[in-house]
N, C-alpha and C positions, 0 to 999 in steps of 0.2 A: 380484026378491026384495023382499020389504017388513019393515022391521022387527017382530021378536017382541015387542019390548016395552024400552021405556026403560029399564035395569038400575040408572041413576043414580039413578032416582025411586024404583025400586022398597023398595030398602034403602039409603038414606042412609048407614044405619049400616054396611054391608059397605063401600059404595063410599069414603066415608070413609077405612076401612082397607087398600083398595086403593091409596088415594092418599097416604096414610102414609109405606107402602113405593115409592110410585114415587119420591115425596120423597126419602126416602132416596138410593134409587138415584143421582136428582138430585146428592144434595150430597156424593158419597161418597168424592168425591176421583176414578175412573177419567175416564181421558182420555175428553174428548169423544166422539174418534173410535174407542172402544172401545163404547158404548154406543150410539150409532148403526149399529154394526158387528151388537153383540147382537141392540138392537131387530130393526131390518131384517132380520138373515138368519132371527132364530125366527118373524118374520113369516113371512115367506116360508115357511118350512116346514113353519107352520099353515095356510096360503093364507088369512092373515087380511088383505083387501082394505084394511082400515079403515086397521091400523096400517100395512101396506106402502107408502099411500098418506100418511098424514103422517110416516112415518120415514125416506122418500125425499125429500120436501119440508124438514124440518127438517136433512136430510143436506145436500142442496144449499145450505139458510141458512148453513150452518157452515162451508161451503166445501169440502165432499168432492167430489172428481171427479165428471161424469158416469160417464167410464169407472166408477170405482170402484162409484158406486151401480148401475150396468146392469146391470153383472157378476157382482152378488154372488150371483144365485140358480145359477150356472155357475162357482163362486169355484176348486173345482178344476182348473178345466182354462186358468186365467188366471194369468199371471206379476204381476197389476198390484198383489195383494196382498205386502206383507213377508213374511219368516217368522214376524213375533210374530203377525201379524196369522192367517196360515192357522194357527196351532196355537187360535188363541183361537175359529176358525170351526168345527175340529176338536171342541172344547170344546164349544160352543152347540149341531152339529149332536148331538153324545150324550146331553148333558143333556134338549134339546128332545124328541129320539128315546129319552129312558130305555127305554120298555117294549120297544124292537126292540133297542136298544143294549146294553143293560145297563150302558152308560158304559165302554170297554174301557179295559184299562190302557195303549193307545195312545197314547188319547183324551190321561188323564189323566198322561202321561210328557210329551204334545206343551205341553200347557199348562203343566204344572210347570215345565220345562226354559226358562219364557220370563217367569213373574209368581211374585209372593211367595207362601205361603202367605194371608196377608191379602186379597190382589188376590183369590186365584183364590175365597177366600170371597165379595168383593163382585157377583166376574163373576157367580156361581152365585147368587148371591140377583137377578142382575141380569135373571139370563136368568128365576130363578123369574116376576120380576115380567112381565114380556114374557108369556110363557105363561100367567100370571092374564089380561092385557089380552086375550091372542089369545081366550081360553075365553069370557070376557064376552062379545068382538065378534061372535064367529061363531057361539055358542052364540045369543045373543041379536040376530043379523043386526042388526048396529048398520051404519048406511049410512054411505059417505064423501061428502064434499062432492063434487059434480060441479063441474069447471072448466069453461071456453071451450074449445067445442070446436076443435081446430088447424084452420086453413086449408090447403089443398094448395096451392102455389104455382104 
């Protein structure tokens, strides 16, 4: 894969506004490990490499389990998540999936029953944002940094 094109150079002025809203999201008061949680799993369910790759690295910085981060793309069939935690996963995967989803009133009973009306406004702007990055990244095959590769021992 080779990138289509630098999207940051391209329009300053969108990217600007993208990063507006990541700010946002940044200062918005959700727990740490709620936005980590968004990032990562809409990653994953965009199969955007870019962000699954620094929202698993920023997840690790913060101090999230390995388990927690391995498992997130298999988060159903795992005890390691709370209950706030799979209703908020619940949330992300409908939102992420609107057009198969239509966001069911499941979705939206599972997440209610666990954050304020406020929260579940920030989550939902949270996750919009995430869904911006993923469209950028994979829209415009944005690369991730390659590490060292592991040694076998």
């Amino acid at each position: 894969m080779k990138p289509r094109m630098n999207f940051a150079k391209a329009s300053q002025e969108a990217y600007k506004a993208v990063l507006e809203l990541e700010n946002y999201v940044q200062k918005s008061g959700l727990e740490r490990r709620f936005i980590h949680l968004i990032k990562l799993r809409a990653s994953i369910v965009n199969h955007c490499a870019y962000c699954i790759d620094m929202h698993v690295k920023e997840s690790r910085h913060d101090g999230l389990s390995e388990q927690w981060i391995n498992l997130m793309s298999a988060w159903e069939e795992s005890p390691v998540y709370d209950e706030k935690e799979r209703a908020l996963l619940t949330w992300v995967d409908a939102v992420t999936r609107v057009a198969d989803t239509h966001v069911p009133e499941s979705a939206y009973n599972a997440v209610r029953d666990h954050f304020t009306d406020e929260e579940m406004m920030k989550i939902t702007v949270a996750i919009g944002a995430i869904n911006v990055w993923n469209r950028l990244c994979v829209g415009f095959r944005a690369m991730h940094p390659l590490d060292q590769p592991a040694k076998a021992a």
